[in-house]
C-alpha positions as a Markdown table, in Angstrom:
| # | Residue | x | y | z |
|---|---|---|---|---|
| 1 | Unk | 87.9 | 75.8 | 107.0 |
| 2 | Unk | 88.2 | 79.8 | 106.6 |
| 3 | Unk | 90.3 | 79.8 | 109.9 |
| 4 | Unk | 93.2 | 77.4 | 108.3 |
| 5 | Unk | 92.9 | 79.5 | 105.1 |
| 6 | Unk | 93.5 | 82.9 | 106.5 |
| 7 | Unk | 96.0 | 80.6 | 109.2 |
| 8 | Unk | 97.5 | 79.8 | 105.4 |
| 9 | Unk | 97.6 | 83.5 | 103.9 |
| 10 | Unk | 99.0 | 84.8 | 107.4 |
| 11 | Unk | 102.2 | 82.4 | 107.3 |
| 12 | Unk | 102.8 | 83.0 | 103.4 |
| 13 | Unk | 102.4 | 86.7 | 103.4 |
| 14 | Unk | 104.4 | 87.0 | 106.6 |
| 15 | Unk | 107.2 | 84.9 | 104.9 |
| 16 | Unk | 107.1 | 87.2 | 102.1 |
| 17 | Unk | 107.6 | 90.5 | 104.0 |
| 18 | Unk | 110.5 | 89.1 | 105.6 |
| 19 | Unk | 112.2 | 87.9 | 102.2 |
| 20 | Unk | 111.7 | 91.9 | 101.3 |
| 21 | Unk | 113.5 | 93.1 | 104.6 |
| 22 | Unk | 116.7 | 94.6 | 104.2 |
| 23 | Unk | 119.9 | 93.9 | 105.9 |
| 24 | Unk | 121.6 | 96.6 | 105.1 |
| 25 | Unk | 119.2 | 99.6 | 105.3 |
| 26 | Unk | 117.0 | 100.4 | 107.9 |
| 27 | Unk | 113.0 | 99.0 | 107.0 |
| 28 | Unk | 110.2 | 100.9 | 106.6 |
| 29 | Unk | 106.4 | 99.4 | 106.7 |
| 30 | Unk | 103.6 | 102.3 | 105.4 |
| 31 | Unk | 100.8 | 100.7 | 105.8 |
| 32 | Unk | 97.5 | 101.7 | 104.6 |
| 33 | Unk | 94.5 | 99.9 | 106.4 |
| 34 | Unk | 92.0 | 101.3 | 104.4 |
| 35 | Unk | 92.7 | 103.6 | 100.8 |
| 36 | Unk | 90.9 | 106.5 | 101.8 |
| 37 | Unk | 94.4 | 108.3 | 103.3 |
| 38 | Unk | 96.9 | 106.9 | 100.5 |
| 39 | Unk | 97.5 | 110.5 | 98.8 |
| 40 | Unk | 98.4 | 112.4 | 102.8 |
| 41 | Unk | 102.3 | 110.8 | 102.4 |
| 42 | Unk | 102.9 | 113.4 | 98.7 |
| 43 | Unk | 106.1 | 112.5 | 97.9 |
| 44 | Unk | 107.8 | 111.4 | 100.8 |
| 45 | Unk | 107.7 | 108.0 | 100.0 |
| 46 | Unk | 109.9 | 108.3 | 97.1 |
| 47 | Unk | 112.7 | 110.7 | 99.5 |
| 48 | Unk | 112.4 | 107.9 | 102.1 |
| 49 | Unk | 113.1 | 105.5 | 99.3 |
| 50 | Unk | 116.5 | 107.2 | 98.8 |
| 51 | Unk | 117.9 | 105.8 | 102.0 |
| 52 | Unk | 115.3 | 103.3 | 103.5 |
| 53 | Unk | 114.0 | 100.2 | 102.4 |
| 54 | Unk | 110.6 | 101.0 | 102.2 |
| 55 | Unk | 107.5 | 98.2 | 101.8 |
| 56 | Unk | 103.5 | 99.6 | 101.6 |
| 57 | Unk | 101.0 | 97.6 | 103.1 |
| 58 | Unk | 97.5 | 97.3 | 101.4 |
| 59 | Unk | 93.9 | 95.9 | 102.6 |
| 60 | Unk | 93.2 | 95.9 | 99.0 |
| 61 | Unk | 95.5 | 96.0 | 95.4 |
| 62 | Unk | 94.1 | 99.1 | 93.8 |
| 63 | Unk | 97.3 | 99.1 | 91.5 |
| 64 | Unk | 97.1 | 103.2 | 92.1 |
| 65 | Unk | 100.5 | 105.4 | 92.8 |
| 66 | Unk | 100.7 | 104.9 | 96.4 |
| 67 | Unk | 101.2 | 100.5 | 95.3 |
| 68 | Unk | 104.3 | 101.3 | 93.3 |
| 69 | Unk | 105.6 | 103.9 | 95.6 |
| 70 | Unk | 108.2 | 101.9 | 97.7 |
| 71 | Unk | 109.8 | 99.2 | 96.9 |
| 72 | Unk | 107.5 | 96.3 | 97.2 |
| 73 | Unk | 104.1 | 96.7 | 98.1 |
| 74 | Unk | 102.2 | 93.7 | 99.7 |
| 75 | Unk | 98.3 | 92.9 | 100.4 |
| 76 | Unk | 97.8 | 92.3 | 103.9 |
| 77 | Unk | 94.4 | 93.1 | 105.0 |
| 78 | Unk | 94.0 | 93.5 | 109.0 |
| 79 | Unk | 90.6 | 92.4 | 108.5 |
| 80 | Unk | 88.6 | 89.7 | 106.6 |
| 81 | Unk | 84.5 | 89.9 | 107.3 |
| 82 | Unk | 83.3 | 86.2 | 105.9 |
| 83 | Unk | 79.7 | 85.2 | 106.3 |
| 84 | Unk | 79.3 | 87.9 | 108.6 |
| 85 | Unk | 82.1 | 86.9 | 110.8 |
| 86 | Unk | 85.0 | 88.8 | 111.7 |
| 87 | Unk | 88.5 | 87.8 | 111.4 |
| 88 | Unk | 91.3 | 89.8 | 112.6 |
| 89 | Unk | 94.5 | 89.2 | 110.9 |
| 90 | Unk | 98.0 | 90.2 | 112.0 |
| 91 | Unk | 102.0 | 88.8 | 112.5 |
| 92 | Unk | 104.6 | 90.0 | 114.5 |
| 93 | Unk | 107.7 | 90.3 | 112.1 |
| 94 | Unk | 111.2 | 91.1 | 113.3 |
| 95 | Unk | 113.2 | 93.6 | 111.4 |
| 96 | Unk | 110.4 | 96.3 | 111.0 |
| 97 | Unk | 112.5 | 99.5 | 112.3 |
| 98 | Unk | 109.5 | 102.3 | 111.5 |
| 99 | Unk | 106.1 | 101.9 | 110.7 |
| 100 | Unk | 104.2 | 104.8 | 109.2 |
| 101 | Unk | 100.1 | 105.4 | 108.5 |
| 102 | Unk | 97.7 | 108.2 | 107.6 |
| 103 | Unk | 95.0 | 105.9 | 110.1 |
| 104 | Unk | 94.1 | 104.3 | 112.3 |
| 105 | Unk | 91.9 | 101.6 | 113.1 |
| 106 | Unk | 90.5 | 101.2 | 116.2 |
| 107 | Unk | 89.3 | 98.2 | 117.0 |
| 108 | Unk | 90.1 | 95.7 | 119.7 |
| 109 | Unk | 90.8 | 98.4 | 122.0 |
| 110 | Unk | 93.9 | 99.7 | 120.1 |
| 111 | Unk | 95.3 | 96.6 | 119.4 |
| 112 | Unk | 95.3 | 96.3 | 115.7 |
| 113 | Unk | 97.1 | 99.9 | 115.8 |
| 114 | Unk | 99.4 | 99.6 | 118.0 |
| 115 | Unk | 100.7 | 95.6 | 117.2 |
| 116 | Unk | 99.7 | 95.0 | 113.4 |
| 117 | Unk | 102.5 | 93.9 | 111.4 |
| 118 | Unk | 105.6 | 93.8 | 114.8 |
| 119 | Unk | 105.5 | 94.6 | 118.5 |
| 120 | Unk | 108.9 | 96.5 | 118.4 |
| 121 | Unk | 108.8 | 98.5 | 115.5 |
| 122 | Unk | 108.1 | 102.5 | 116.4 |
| 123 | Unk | 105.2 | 103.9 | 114.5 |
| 124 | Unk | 104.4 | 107.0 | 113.2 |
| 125 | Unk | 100.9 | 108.7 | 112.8 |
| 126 | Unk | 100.1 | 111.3 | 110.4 |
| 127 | Unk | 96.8 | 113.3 | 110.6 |
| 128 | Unk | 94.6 | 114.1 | 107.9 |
| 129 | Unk | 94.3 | 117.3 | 109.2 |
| 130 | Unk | 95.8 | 120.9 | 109.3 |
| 131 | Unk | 94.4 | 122.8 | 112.1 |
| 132 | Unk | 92.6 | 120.1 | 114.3 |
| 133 | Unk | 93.5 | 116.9 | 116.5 |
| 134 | Unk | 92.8 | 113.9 | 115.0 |
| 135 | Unk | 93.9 | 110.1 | 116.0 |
| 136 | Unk | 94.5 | 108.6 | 119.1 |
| 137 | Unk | 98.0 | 109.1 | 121.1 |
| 138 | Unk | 98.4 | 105.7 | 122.8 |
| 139 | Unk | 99.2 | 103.6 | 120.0 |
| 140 | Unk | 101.6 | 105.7 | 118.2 |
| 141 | Unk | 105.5 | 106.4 | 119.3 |
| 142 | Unk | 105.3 | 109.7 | 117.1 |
| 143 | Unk | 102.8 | 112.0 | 115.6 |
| 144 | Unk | 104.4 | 114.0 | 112.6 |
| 145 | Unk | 102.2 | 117.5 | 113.3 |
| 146 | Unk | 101.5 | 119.5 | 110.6 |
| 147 | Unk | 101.2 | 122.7 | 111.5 |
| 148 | Unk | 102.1 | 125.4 | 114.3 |
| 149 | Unk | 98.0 | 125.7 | 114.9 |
| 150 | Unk | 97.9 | 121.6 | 114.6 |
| 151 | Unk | 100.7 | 121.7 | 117.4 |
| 152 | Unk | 98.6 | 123.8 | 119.9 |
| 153 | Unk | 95.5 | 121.7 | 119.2 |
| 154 | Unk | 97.4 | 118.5 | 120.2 |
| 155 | Unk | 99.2 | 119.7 | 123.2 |
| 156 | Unk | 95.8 | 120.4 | 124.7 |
| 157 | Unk | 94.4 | 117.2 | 123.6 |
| 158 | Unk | 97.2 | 114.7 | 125.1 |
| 159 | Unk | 98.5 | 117.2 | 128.2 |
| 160 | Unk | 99.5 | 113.3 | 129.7 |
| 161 | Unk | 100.2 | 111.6 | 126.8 |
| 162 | Unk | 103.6 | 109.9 | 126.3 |
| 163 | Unk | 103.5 | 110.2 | 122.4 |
| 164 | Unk | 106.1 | 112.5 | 121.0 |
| 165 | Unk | 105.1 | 115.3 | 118.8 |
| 166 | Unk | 106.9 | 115.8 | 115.8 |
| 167 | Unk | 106.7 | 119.7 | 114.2 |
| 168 | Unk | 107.0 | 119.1 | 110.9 |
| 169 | Unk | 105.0 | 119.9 | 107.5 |
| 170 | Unk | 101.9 | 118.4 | 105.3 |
| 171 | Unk | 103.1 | 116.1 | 102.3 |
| 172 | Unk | 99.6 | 116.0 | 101.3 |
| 173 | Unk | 99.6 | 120.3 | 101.1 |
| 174 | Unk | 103.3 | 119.9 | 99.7 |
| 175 | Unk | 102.4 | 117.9 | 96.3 |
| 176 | Unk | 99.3 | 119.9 | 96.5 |
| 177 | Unk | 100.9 | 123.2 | 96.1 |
| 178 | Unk | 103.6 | 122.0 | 93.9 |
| 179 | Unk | 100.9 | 120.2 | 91.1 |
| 180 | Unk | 98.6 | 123.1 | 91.1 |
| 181 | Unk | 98.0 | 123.9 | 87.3 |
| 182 | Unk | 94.6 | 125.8 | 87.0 |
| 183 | Unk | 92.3 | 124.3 | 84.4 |
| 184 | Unk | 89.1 | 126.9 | 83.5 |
| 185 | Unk | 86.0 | 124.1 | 84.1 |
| 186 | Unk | 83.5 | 126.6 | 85.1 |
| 187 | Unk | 83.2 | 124.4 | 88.1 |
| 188 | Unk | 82.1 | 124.4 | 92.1 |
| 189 | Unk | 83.6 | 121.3 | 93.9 |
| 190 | Unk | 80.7 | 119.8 | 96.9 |
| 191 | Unk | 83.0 | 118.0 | 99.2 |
| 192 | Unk | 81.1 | 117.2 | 102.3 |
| 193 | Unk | 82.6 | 115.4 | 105.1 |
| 194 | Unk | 82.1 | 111.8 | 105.6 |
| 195 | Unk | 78.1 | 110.7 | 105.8 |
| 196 | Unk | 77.4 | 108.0 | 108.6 |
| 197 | Unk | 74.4 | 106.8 | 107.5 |
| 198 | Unk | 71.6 | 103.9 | 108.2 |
| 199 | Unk | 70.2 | 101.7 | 106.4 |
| 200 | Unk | 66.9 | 102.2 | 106.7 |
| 201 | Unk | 64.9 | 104.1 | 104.9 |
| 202 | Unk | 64.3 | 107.0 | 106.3 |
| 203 | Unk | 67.9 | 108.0 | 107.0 |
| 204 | Unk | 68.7 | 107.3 | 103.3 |
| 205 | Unk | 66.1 | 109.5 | 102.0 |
| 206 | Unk | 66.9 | 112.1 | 104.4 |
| 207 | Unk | 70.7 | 112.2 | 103.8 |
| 208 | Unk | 70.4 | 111.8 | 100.1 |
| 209 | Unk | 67.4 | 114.4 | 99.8 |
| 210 | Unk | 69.7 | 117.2 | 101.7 |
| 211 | Unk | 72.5 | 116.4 | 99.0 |
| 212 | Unk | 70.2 | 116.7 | 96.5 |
| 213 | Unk | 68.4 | 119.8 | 97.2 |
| 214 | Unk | 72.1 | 121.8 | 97.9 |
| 215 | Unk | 73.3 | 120.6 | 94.2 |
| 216 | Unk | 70.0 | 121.8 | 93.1 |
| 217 | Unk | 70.6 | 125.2 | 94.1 |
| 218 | Unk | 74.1 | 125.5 | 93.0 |
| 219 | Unk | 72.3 | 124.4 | 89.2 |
| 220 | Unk | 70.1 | 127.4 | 89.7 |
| 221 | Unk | 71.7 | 130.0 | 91.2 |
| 222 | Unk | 74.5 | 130.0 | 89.4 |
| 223 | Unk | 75.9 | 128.6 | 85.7 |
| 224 | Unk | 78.7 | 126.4 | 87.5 |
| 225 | Unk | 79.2 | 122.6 | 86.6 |
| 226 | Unk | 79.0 | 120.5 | 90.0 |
| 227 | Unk | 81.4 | 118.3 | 90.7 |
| 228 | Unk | 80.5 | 116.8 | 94.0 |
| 229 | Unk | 83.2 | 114.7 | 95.8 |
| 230 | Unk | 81.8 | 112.5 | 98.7 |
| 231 | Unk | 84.3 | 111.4 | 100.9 |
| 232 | Unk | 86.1 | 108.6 | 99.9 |
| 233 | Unk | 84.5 | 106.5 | 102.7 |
| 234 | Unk | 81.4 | 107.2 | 100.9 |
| 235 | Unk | 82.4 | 105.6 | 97.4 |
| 236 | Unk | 84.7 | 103.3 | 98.0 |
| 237 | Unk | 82.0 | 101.5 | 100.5 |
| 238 | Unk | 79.6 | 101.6 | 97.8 |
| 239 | Unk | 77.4 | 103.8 | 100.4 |
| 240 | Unk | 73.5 | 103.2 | 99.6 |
| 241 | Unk | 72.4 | 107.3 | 100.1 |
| 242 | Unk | 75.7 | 108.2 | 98.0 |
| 243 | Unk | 73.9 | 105.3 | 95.2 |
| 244 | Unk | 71.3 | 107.7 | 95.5 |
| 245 | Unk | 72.6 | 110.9 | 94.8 |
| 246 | Unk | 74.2 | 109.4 | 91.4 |
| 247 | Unk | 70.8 | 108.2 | 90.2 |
| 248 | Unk | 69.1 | 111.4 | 91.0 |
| 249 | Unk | 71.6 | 113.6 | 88.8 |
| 250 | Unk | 73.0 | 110.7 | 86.6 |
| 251 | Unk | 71.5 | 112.6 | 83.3 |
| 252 | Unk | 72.3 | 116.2 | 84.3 |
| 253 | Unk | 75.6 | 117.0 | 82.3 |
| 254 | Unk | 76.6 | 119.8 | 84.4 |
| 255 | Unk | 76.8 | 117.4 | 87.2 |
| 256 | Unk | 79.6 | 114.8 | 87.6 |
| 257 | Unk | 81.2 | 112.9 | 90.5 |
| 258 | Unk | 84.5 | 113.0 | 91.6 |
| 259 | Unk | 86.1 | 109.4 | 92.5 |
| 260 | Unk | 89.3 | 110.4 | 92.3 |
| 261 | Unk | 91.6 | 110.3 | 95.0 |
| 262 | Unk | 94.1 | 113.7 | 96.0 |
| 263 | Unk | 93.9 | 116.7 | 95.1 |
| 264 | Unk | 93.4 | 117.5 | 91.3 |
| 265 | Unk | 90.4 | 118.6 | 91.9 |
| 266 | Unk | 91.7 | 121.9 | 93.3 |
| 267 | Unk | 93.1 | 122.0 | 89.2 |
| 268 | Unk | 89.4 | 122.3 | 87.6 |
| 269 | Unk | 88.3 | 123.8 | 90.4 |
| 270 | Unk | 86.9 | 127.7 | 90.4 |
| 271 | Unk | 86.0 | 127.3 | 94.4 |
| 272 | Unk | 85.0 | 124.7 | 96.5 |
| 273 | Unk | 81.6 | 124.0 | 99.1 |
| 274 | Unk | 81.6 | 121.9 | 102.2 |
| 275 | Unk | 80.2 | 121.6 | 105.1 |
| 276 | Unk | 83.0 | 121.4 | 107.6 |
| 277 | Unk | 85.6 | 118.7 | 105.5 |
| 278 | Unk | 89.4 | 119.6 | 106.2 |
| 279 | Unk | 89.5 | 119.5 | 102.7 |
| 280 | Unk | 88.5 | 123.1 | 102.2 |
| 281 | Unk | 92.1 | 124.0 | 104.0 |
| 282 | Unk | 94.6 | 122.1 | 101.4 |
| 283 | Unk | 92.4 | 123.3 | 98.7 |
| 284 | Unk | 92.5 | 127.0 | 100.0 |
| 285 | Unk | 95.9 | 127.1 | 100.6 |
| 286 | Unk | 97.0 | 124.9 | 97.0 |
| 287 | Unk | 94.9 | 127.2 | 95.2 |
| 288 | Unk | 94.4 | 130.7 | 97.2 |
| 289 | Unk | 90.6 | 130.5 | 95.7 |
| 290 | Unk | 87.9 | 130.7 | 98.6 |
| 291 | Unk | 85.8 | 128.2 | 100.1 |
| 292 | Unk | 82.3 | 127.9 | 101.6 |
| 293 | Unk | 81.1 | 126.6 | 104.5 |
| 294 | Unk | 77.9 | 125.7 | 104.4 |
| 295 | Unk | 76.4 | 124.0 | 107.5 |
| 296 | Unk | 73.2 | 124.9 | 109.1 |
| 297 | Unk | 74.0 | 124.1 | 112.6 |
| 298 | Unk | 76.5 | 126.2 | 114.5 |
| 299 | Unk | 80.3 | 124.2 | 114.3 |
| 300 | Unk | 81.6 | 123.9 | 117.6 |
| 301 | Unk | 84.9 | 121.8 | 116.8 |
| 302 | Unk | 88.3 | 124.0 | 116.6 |
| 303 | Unk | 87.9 | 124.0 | 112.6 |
| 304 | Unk | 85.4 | 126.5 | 113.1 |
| 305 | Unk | 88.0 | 129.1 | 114.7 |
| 306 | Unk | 90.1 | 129.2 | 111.1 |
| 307 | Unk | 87.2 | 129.3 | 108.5 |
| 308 | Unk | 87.3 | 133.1 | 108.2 |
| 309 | Unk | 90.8 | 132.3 | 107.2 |
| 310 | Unk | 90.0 | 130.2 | 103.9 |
| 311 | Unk | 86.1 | 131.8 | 103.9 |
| 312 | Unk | 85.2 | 135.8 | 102.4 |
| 313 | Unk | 81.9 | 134.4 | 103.5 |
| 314 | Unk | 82.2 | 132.8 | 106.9 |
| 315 | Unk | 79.8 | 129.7 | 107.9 |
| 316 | Unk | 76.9 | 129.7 | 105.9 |
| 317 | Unk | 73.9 | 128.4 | 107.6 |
| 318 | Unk | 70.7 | 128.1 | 104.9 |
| 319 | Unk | 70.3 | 127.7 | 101.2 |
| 320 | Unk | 68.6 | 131.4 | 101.0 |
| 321 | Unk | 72.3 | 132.8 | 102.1 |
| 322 | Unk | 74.1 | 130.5 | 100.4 |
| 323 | Unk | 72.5 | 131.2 | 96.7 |
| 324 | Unk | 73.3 | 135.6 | 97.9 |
| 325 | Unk | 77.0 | 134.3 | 98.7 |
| 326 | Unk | 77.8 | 132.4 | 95.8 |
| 327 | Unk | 81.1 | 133.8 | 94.3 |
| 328 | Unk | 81.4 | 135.0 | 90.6 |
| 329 | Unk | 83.5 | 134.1 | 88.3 |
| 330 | Unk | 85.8 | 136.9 | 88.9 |
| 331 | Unk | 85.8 | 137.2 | 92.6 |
| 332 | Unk | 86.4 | 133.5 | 94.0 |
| 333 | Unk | 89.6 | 134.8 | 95.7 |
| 334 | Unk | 90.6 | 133.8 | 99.4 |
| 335 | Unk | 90.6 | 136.5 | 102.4 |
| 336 | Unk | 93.4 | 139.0 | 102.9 |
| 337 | Unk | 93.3 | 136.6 | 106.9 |
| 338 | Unk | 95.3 | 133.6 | 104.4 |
| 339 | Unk | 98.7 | 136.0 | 105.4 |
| 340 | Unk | 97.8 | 135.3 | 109.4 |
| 341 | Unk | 97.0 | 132.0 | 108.8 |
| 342 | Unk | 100.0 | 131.2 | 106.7 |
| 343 | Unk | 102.3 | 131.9 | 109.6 |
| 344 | Unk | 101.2 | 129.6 | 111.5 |
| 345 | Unk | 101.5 | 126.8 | 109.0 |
| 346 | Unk | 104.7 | 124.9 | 107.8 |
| 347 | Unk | 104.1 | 125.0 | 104.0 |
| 348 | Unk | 107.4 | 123.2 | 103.4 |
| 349 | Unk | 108.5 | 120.1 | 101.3 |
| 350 | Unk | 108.5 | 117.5 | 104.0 |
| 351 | Unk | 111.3 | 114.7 | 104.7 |
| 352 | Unk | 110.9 | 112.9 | 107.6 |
| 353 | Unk | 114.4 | 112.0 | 109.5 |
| 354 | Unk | 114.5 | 110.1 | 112.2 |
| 355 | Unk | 117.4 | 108.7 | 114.1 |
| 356 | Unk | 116.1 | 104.7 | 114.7 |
């Protein structure tokens, strides 16, 4: 019974996609297979709309910005998990010239990334980093790089790889830099990177108690409102340690949490604590306010090379250090090493223009 139904919603939602192609302009598919990356395309869906017909592909109707950004957005969802059984859903439409995402999915060895939606149609990967490789070359025609350090990181990564590497700039940085308005909140951001997490017991309490004793010392060594921003991932999955955290500090008012998707944050926003999120860098760079890096073990990814860039304070590595190196409210500027870094970035409103 489920198998004709999603058999059903496959033929009727591939019928519609093709009654929104375009003869006349070339078509573009951005497709988002899960929300967490919607904000990384700024506003270069409305420039491609200028000259492209441009459809966004949703897992889920959210009715946020990125929905009403082309012109038609449709639900599609690659995947369908019904009484614990997993259903892969796809169609191979004609038509589709370019098909652009800020993800990708993995599963079924690559399939799903490098078929979903036409077999034809060349794609185009954008990271959701700055400075450090992420994604995986072999399903992707193009990867629109980010920056000159981004660039350097990839080549080393995919030496054999047949992808072509496009040097371009960060949308995401772009509308970042350009909605900046600085609101005085008398707040510290916590944006830690994504939590994998168990479900048992043990894990949960472990994760969550961490969380919970860093918020506590940012209450008392400091008069700061926290606003802590899990990563998307986190909240959107309705994550059982993240469930945690909210009851624990639910009826503290200087703490809140931070659902909200891009990057107005940086706007009420006096400096901003992670552990090792890429966040820190469009924040930084947005705002020119510092951030901290607080992660007890030593980082051994590439990020780790640019954190004196963004960082007065370096990596932090235990709560004692971190409540001596909390900024005041005067000093939460960003390191004179911003000017080295900022050569090597392209901090440039981005239009991609490609020759189909």
């Amino acid at each position: 019974m489920i198998e004709e139904t999603i058999k059903q919603f496959i033929q009727t939602t591939k019928r519609t996609i093709e009654s929104y192609l375009s003869k006349d302009r070339k078509n573009i598919c951005v497709v988002s297979y899960y929300p967490t990356y919607r904000k990384q395309y700024g506003d270069l869906i409305a420039c491609l709309k200028e000259k492209y017909n441009v459809i966004t592909i949703v897992e889920r109707i959210l009715n946020d910005e990125f929905e009403s950004s082309g012109h038609h957005n449709v639900l599609f969802p690659w995947r369908i998990i019904e009484n614990g059984q997993t259903y892969y859903l796809n169609a191979d439409i004609e038509g589709i010239d370019l098909i652009l995402t800020a993800d990708q999915v993995g599963y079924e060895n690559g399939k799903i990334d490098r078929t979903f939606l036409s077999t034809s149609a060349k794609r185009i990967y954008f990271p959701h980093s700055l400075v450090e490789t992420t994604g995986v070359s072999e399903v992707v025609d193009y990867i629109l790089v980010p920056s000159k350090i981004a660039v350097e990181s990839f080549r080393k990564s995919f030496k054999k790889a047949k992808v072509k590497l496009l040097e371009s700039g960060y949308p995401k940085l772009d509308k970042a830099i350009q909605t900046y308005a600085y609101q005085d909140t008398n707040t510290i951001t916590y944006a830690p990177s994504l939590r994998y997490v168990g479900g048992d017991y043990a894990s949960l309490n472990l994760f969550a108690g961490v969380e919970n004793n860093l918020i506590e010392t940012l209450l008392d060594s400091s008069n700061y409102n926290i606003s802590y921003r899990a990563h998307p991932m986190n909240f959107q999955n309705n994550h059982s340690f993240y469930n945690l955290i909210k009851s624990k500090w639910n009826s503290e008012p200087r703490v809140s949490f931070d659902e909200k998707l891009g990057n107005d944050f940086g706007n009420i926003s006096d400096f901003l604590v992670t552990d090792f999120s890429i966040t820190a860098f469009t924040f930084s760079l947005s705002t020119l306010r510092s951030s901290l890096f607080f992660a007890p073990l030593q980082l051994t990814t590439h990020l780790a090379d640019f954190i004196p860039a963004i960082s007065m304070e370096g990596q932090i590595r235990s709560l004692k250090d971190l409540r001596k190196k909390l900024p005041t409210k005067e000093a939460p500027k960003i390191p004179k090493e911003l000017k080295s870094l900022e050569m090597k970035m392209f901090i440039i409103l981005v239009v991609v223009w490609m020759r189909f």
